[in-house]
C-alpha positions as CSV (number, residue, x, y, z in Angstrom):
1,X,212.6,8.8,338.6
2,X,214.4,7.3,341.7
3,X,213.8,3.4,342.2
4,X,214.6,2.0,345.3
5,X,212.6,-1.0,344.7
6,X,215.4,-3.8,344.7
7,X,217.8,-2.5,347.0
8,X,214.6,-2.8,349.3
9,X,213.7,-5.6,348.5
10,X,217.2,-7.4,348.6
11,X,217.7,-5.9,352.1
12,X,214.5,-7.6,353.3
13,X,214.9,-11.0,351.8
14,X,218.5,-11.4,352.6
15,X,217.5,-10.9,356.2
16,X,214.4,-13.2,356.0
17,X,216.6,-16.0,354.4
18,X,219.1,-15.3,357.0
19,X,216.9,-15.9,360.0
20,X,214.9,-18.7,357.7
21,X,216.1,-20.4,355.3
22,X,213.4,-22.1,354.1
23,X,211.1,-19.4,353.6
24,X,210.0,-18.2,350.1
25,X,210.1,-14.5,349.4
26,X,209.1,-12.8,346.1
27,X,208.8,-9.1,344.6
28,X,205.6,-9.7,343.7
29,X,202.1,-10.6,345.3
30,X,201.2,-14.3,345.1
31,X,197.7,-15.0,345.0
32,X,198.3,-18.8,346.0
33,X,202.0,-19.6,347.5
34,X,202.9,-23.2,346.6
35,X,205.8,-22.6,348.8
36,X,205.6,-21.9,352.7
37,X,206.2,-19.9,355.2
38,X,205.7,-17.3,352.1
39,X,206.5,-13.4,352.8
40,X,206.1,-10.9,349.6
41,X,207.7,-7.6,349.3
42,X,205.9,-4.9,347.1
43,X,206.5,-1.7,346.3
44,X,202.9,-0.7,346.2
45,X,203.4,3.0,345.5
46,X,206.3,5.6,344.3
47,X,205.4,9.3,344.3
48,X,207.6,12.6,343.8
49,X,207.6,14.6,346.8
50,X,206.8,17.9,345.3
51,X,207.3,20.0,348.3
52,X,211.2,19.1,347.9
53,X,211.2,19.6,343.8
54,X,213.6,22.8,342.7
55,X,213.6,24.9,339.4
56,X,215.4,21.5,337.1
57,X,212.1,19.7,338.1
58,X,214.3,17.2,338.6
59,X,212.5,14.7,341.0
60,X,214.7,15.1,344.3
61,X,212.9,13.2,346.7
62,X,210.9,10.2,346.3
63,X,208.0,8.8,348.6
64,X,207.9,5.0,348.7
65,X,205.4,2.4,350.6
66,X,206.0,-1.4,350.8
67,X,203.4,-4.1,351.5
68,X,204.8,-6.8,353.4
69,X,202.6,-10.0,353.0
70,X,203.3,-12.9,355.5
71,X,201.7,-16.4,354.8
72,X,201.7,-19.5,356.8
73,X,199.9,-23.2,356.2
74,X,201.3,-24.5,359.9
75,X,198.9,-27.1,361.8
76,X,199.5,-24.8,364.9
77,X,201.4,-21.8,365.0
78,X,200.5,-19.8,361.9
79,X,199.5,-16.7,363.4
80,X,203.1,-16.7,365.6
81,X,205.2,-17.4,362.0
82,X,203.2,-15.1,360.6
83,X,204.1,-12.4,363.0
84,X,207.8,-13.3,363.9
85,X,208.0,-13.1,359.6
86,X,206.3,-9.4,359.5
87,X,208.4,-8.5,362.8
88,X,212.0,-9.2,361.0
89,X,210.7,-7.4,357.8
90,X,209.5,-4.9,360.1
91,X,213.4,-4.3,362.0
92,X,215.0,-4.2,358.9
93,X,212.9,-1.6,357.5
94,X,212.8,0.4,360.4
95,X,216.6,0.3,360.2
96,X,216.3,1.7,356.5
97,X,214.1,4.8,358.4
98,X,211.0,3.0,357.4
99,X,207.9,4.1,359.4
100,X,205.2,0.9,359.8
101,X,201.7,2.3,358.8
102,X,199.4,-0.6,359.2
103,X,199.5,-4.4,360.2
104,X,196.8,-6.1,359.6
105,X,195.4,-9.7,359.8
106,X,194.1,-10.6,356.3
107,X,191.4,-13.2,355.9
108,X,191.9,-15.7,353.7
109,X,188.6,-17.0,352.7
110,X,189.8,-19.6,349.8
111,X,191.4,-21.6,352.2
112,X,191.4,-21.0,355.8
113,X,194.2,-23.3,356.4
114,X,196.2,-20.4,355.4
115,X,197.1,-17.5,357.8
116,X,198.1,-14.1,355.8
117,X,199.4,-10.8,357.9
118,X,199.6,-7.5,356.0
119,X,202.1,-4.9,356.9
120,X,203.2,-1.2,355.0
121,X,205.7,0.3,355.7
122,X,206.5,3.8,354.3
123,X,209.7,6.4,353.5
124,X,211.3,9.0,351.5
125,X,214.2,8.8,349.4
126,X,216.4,10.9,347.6
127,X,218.6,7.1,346.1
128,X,221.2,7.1,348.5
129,X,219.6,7.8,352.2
130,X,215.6,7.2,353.0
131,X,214.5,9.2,355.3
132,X,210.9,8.7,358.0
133,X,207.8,10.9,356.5
């Protein structure tokens, strides 16, 4: 099985961290961030790309899709950190050859004071390149 999932994810929070420092990223998806602005990186599928598998049945290619979460708990401005958060995940994925396949606002209805923006971004990799599907 190819696993991509912390080269990814160090790509993206290295570059979040970079452009602000005080922002709390995890591999995982947070229910209720203590810390904010919040963004979460998750590899939310892995699949072999069977079209590309040879006689070893080795797995040669490897489909992957990330859900970028953004939160922010601003008095004003939420929705803008929100999106200038999902937009720097978003360059640095696109670098990778990332395609963007949904951004969403995401309700948060335990505590409105909270603004949330999903993104998912999706490739292929073979463990060395990733390539747009």
């Amino acid at each position: 099985m190819i696993d991509c999932e912390n080269e990814v994810f160090t790509r993206v929070a290295d570059g979040l961290r970079d452009a602000f420092p005080d922002v709390n990223v995890t591999s995982e998806y947070v229910r209720a961030p203590t810390r904010f602005p919040h963004v979460s990186v998750v590899m939310a599928d892995s699949y072999s790309v069977t079209e590309k598998e040879d006689s070893t049945f080795q797995e040669n290619l490897t489909g992957v899709l990330f859900e970028v979460n953004a939160y922010s708990n601003k008095a004003s401005g939420r929705k803008a950190e929100c999106k200038h958060l999902i937009n720097l995940a978003g360059d640095i994925l696109t670098r990778m050859n990332f395609r963007r396949i949904a951004q969403t606002p995401v309700p948060n209805l335990e505590d409105g004071s909270i603004y949330r923006i999903t993104a998912r971004f999706r490739a292929a990799t073979d463990g060395k390149y990733f390539y747009r599907r």
